[in-house]
C-alpha positions as CSV (number, residue, x, y, z in Angstrom):
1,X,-12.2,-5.7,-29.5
2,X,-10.2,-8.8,-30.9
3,X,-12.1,-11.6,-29.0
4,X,-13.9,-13.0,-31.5
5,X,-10.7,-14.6,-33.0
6,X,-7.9,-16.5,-31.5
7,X,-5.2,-13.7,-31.5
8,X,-7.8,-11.4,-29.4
9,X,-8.7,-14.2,-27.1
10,X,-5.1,-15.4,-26.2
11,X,-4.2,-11.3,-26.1
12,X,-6.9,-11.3,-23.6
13,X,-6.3,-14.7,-21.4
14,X,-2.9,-13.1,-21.4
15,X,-3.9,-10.1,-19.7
16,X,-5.9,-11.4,-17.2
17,X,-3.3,-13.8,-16.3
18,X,-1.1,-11.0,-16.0
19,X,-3.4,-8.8,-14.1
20,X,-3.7,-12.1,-11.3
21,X,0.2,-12.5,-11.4
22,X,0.1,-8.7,-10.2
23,X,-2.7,-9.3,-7.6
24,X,-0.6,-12.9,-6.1
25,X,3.0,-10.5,-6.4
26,X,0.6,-8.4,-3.9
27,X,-0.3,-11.6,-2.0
28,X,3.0,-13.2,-1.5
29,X,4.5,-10.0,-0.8
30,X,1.8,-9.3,2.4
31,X,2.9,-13.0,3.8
32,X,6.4,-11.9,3.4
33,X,5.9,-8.8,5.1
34,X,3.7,-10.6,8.2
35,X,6.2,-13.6,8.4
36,X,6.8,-12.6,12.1
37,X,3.3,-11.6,13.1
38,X,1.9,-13.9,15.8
39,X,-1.2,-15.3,14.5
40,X,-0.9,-14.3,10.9
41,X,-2.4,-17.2,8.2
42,X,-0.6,-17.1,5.0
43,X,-2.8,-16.1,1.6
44,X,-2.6,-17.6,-1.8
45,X,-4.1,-16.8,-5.2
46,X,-6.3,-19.5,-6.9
47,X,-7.0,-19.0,-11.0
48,X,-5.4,-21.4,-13.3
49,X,-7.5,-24.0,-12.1
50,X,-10.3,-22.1,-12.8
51,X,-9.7,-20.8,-15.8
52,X,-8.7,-24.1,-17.2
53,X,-12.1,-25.7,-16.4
54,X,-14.0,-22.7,-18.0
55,X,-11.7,-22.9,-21.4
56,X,-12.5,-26.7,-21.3
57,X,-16.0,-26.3,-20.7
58,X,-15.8,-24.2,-24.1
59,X,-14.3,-26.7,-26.0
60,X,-16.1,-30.1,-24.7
61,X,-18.5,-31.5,-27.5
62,X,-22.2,-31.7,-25.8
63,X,-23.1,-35.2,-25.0
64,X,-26.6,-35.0,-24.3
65,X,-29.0,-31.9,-26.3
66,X,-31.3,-31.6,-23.3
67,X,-34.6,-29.5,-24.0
68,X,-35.1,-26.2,-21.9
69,X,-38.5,-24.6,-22.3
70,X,-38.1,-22.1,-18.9
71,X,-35.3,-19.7,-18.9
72,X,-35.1,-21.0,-14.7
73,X,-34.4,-24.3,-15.7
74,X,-30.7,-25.5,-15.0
75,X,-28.7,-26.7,-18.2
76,X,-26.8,-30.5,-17.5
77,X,-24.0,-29.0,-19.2
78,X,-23.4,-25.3,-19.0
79,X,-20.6,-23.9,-21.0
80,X,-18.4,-21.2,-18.6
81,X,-17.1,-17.8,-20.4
82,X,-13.5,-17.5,-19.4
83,X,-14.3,-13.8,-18.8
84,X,-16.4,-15.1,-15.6
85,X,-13.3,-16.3,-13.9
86,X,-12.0,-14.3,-11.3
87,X,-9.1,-15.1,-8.8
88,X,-9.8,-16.0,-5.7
89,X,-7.8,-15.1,-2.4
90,X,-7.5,-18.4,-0.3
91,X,-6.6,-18.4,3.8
92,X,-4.4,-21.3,4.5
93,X,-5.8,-22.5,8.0
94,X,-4.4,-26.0,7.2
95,X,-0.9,-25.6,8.3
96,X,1.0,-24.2,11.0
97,X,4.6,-23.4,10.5
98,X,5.4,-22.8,14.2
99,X,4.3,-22.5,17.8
100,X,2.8,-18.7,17.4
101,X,0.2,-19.6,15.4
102,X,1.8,-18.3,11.9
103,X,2.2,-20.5,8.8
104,X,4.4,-18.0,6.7
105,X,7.3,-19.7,5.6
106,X,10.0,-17.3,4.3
107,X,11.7,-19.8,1.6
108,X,8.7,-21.1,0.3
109,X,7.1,-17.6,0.3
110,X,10.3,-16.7,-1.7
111,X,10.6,-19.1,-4.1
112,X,6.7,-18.3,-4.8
113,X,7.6,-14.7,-5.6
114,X,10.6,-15.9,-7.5
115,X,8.1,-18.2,-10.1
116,X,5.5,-15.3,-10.1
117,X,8.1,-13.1,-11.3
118,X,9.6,-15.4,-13.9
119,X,6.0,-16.5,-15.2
120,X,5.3,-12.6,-15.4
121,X,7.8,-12.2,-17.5
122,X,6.9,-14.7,-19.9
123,X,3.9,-13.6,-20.2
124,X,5.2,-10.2,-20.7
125,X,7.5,-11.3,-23.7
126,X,4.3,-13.7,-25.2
127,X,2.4,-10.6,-25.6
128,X,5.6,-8.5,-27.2
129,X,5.8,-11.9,-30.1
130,X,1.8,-11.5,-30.3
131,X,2.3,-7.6,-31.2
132,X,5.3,-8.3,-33.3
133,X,3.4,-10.7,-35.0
134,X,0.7,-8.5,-35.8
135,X,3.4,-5.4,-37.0
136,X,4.6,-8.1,-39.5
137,X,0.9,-8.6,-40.9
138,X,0.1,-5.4,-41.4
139,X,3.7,-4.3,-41.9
């Protein structure tokens, strides 16, 4: 509704961040909950990263004007909508936390929960000083 301005748009990076914060809660909760499940390979959530590289995309000035005159040929620079990024659920094969074959490690899956939390609740407050914001403009 709001996108086409910088108020909607951080409104709405904020939401989707918010949405992944619930989905890796989810995640880190799951490894918590397997930590003594023999065989069990710990999940994490990959966005930021993403997201980051689509907002920058955005933003970068075009070095090169390149002339397309087939709607299959490939761009040198294509732009990426930060609506396109989605989070991805990751496998950690690498590591191996002990001689069953599991990789969960309870502090480290803790402490993960603990900063998810916390950023969540950032977030949270950002979008409450968005909205008061607005109630002042209009108020």
């Amino acid at each position: 509704m709001f996108t086409n301005n910088s108020w909607g748009r951080n409104l709405d990076v904020l939401q989707r961040t918010m949405d992944v914060s619930m989905l890796r809660q989810n995640v880190i909760a799951n490894n918590i909950a397997n930590a003594d499940t023999p065989g069990f390979k710990r999940s994490f959530v990959n966005f930021e990263s993403g997201l980051r590289r689509a907002i920058e995309s955005e933003n970068r000035p075009r070095s090169f004007n390149e002339s397309l005159t087939n709607e299959r040929h490939i761009a040198f620079e294509r732009p990426t909508d930060y609506r396109s990024v989605r989070p991805r659920r990751i496998l950690d094969w690498e590591t191996m936390a002990r001689n069953n074959g599991n990789n969960v490690d309870i502090e480290v899956e803790s402490m993960n929960m603990l900063n998810n939390m916390l950023s969540y609740q950032l977030m949270a407050q950002n979008v409450g000083e968005h909205f008061n914001r607005l109630n002042i403009v209009l108020g």
